[in-house]
ZANU-886464 format. One record per residue (C-alpha): residue in one letter; z, x, y; chain; residue number from 1. Coordinates in steps of 0.1 Angstrom, whole numbers, plus 2048, in hexadecimal, padded with zeros to 3 digits. Layout:
ZANU-886464
SITE|A|Z|X|Y|A|NUM
...
END
This chain:
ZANU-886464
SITE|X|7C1|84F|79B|A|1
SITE|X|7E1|85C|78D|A|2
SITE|X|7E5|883|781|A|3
SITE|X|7FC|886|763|A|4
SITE|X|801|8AC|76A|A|5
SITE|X|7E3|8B0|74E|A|6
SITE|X|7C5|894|757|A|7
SITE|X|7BC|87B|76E|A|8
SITE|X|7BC|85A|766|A|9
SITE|X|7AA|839|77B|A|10
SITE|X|7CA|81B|780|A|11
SITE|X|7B9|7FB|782|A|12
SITE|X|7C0|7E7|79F|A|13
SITE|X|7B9|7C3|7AC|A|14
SITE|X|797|7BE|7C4|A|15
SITE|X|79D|7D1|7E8|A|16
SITE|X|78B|7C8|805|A|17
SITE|X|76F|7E3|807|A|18
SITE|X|78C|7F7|7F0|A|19
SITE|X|79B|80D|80A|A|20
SITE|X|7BD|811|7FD|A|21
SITE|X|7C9|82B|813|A|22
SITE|X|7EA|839|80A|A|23
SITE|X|800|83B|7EB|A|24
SITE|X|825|83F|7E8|A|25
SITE|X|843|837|7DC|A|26
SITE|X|864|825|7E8|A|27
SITE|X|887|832|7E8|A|28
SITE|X|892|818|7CE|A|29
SITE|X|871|826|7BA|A|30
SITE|X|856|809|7C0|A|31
SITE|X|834|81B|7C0|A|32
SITE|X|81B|808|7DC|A|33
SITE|X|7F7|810|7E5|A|34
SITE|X|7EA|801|80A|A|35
SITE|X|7D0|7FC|81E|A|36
SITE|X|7B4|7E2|82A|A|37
SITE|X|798|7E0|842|A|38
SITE|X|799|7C7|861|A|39
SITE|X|7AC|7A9|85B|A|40
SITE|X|7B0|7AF|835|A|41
SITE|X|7D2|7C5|82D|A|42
SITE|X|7D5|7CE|809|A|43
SITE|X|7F6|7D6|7FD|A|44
SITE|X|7FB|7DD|7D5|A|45
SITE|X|81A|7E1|7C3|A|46
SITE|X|81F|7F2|7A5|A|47
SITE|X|831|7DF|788|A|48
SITE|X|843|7F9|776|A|49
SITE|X|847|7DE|758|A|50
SITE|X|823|7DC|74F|A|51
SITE|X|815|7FB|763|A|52
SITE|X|7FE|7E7|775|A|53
SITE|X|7F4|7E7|79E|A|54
SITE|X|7FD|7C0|7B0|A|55
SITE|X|7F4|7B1|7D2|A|56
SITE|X|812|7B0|7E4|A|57
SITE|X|817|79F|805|A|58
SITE|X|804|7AA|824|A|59
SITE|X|813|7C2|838|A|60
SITE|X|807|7B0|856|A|61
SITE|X|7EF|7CA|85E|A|62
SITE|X|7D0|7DF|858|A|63
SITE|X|7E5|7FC|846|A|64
SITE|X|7DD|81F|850|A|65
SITE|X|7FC|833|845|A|66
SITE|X|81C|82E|838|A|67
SITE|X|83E|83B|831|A|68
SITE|X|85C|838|81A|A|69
SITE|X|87D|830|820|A|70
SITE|X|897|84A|810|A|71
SITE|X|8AC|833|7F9|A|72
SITE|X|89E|814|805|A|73
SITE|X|882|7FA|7F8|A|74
SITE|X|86F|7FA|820|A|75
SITE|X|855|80C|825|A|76
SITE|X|849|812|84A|A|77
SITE|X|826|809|852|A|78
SITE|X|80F|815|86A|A|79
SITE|X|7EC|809|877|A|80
SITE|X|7D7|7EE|889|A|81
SITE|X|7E3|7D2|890|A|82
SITE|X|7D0|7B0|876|A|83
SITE|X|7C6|79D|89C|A|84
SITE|X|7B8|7B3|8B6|A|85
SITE|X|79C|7D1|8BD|A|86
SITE|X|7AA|7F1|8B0|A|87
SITE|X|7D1|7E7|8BA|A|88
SITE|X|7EC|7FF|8AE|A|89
SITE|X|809|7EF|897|A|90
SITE|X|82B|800|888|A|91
SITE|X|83F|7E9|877|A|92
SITE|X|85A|7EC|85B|A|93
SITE|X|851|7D7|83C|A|94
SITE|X|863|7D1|81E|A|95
SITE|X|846|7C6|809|A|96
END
């Protein structure tokens, strides 16, 4: 959903895994990503600011629980459970 300062509005997106996106934010050189996943299925979407529409980017290599910008910078850092594994803690940096 996006808030305009008046309404809400619904952004379509591609199919999710179970749909957990689970955070939204946007890069230092202004991309705009949504992640998440469940188990061994990651979702990351990119925003195309060209056609305003959300993408599957490539995997961030792990089930994404939280993530954070990087001040003038396109990397993000990620931070969750690792794709292999029961319940195994990950941090990486990703440039998406």
């Amino acid at each position: 959903m996006h808030w305009n300062g008046t309404a809400w509005t619904e952004a379509e997106t591609p199919n999710v895994p179970d749909g957990r996106l689970r955070a939204v934010g946007k890069a230092g050189d202004g991309t705009l990503w949504a992640v998440g996943g469940k188990g061994a299925a990651p979702v990351a979407l990119r925003r195309d600011a060209r056609t305003g529409r959300w993408a599957r980017a490539a995997s961030p290599g792990l089930v994404v629980r939280g993530f954070s910008t990087v001040p003038g910078s396109a990397g993000l850092w990620v931070a969750g459970i690792a794709e292999q594994g029961d319940l195994v803690p990950a941090v990486t940096r990703w440039k998406g």
